[in-house]
Structure formats: structure tokens, C-alpha cells
C-alpha positions in Angstrom: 137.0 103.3 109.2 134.1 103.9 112.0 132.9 106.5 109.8 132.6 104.0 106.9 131.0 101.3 109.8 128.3 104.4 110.7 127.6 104.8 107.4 127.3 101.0 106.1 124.7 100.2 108.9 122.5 103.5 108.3 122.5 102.4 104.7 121.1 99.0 105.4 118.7 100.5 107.9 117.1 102.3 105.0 117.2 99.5 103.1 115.7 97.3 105.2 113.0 100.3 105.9 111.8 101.0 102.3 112.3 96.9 102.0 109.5 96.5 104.8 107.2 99.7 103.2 106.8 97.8 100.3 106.3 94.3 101.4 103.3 95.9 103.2 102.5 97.7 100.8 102.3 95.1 98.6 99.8 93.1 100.8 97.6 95.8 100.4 94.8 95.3 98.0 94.7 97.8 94.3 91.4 99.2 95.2 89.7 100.9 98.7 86.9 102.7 99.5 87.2 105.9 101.6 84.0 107.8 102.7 83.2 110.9 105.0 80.3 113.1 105.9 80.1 116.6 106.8 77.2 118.5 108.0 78.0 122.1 105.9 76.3 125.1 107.1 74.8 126.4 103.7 71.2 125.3 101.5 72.4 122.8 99.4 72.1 125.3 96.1 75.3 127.2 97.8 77.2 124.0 98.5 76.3 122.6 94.8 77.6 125.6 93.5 81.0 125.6 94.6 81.7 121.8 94.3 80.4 122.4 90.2 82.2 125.5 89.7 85.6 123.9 89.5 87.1 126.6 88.0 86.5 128.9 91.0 88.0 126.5 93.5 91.6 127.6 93.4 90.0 130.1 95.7 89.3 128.5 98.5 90.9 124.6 98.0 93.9 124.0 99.9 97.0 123.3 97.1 94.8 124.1 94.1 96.8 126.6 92.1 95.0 126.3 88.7 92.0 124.7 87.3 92.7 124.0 83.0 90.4 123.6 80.7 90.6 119.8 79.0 88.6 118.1 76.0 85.3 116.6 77.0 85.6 112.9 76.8 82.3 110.6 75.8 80.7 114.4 75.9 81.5 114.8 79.6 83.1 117.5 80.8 86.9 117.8 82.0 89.4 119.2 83.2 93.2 119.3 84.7 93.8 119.8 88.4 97.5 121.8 89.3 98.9 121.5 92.1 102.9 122.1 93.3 104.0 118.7 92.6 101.0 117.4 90.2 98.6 117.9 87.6 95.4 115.2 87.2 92.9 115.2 84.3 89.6 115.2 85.7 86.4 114.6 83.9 82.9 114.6 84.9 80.9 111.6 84.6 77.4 112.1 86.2 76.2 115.3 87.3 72.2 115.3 88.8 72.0 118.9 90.3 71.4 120.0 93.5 72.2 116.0 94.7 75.1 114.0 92.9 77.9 114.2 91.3 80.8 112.2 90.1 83.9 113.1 89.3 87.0 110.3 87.5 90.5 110.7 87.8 91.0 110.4 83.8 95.0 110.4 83.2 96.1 106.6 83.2 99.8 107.8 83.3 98.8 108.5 87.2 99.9 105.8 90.0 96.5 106.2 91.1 92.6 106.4 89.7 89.1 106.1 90.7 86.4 108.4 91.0 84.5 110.6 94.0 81.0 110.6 94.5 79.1 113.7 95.7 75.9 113.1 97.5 74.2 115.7 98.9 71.3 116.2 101.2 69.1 119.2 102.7 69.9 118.9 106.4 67.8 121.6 107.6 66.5 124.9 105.3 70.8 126.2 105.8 72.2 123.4 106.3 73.7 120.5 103.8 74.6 117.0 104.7 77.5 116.0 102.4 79.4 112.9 101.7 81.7 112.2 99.2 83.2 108.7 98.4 86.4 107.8 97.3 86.1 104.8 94.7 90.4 104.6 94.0 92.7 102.3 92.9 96.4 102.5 93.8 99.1 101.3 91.7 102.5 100.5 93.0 103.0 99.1 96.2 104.6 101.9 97.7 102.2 104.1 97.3 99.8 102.0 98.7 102.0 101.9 101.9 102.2 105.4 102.2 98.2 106.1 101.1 97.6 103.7 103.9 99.5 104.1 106.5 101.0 107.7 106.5 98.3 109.6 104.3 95.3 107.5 105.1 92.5 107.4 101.8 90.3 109.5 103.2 92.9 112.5 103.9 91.7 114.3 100.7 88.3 114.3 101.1 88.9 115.3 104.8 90.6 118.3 103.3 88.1 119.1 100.8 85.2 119.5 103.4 86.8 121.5 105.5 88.0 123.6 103.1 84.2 123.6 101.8 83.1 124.4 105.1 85.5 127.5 105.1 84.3 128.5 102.1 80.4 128.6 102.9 81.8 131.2 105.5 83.3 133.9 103.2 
């Protein structure tokens, strides 16, 4: 019977847990802005090069396995993102070499969308500042909690620059 007890109140714990996760999540608005800056040490050409050349990236991007060809769409180029537990269409909507670029999350079947903006900018003659932006939406209202709260919305483009800034290196 005390097991049963044990067992009955660590059940409504968790209920009560994902319960609260998702009433805060859902008082979390859709869409957020993330943004960070990096100072890369590479001319912007070198920089621009391996943010365009997607298909190269599963070399140095942290949880990229595969890059996939897709269809263009509107006449932009796209393509599909795998990683262990996910694969996103991507397509390109504006590209203005060596200084911006955006890329949209284009699979509505995802919890999540938006776009990242690439701005870069000639620090010094080997040197690129870069900031990318983070124009998402979020669906459900526990993945807003955990985007929040655990992941934070700018965790991804955290990991992308300094996995760029490995990359300049090799």
C-alpha cells in the first residue's frame, strides 16, 4: 500500500509539473525575436562562403548530419536540414552577397517557423562582424515553455557562430 501512496503522489507531481510548463507556456506570446553578434576572425568573402555553401556545413555544424537537395519554391532555393531527431525544409529567400542573407523555415508540418537574417559586416581587413536574427514563431505552448525557459531562442544561433568561428580556424 505505501508503495501505491509513493507512486500516486509522484504521479500528481508530474502532473502538476507539465500542468504549470504549459500554463506558462501558454502566456508566452507565438512569435520572438532572438539576435546575437559575433566578431569572426575571417574577411567577410570566407565567412560568406561557408554560411552559402549549405551543403558543406555538415562539416563543421554541430548536429548537421546531411544537407538534401529540395525544389526551389517562388524560384528560391531550398533545401532539407537532418539532424538525429529532425529534418526542416529550408529555403532561401534573399541572398545579397558578401552582406545578407535570409534563410525561412519552409515545412508548415513543424511546431515552429520563421526565418534568420544574416548581416554581415567588414570589421577590420580579417575580421567579420556578424549577426544573425531569429524572426520565429512557436506553436504549442509547450514548446514555447521549453524554447523559453530551458533552451532560450537564441541557443541556436549561439551554436551556429561558434561553430562558424571554429570553422574560420580549420
Amino acid at each position: 500500500m505505501r508503495v501505491l501512496k509513493v507512486l500516486g503522489i509522484f504521479l500528481l507531481l508530474i502532473v502538476c509539473a507539465i500542468g504549470v510548463m504549459l500554463f506558462m507556456g501558454s502566456r508566452l506570446p507565438h512569435a520572438h525575436i532572438a539576435s546575437a553578434t559575433v566578431d569572426v576572425a575571417a574577411p567577410q568573402a570566407r565567412v560568406w562562403q561557408l554560411i552559402d555553401d549549405h551543403s558543406a556545413q555538415p562539416a563543421w555544424r554541430t548536429g548537421l548530419l546531411s544537407v538534401e537537395p529540395a525544389p526551389t519554391q517562388n524560384g528560391h532555393p531550398c533545401w532539407t536540414e537532418v539532424q538525429e531527431h529532425m529534418r526542416m525544409l529550408l529555403c532561401e529567400d534573399l541572398a545579397a552577397p558578401p552582406a545578407t542573407r535570409i534563410v525561412r523555415i519552409a515545412d508548415p508540418s513543424l511546431p515552429f517557423g520563421g526565418d534568420w537574417v544574416y548581416q554581415l559586416q567588414p570589421f577590420d581587413a580579417n575580421s567579420t562582424r556578424l549577426t544573425i536574427t531569429e524572426n520565429g514563431t512557436t506553436g504549442p505552448a509547450f514548446y514555447r515553455f521549453v524554447g523559453h525557459y530551458i533552451l532560450h531562442e537564441d541557443a541556436s544561433i549561439k551554436q551556429f557562430e561558434a561553430d562558424l568561428q571554429k570553422a574560420v580556424t580549420k
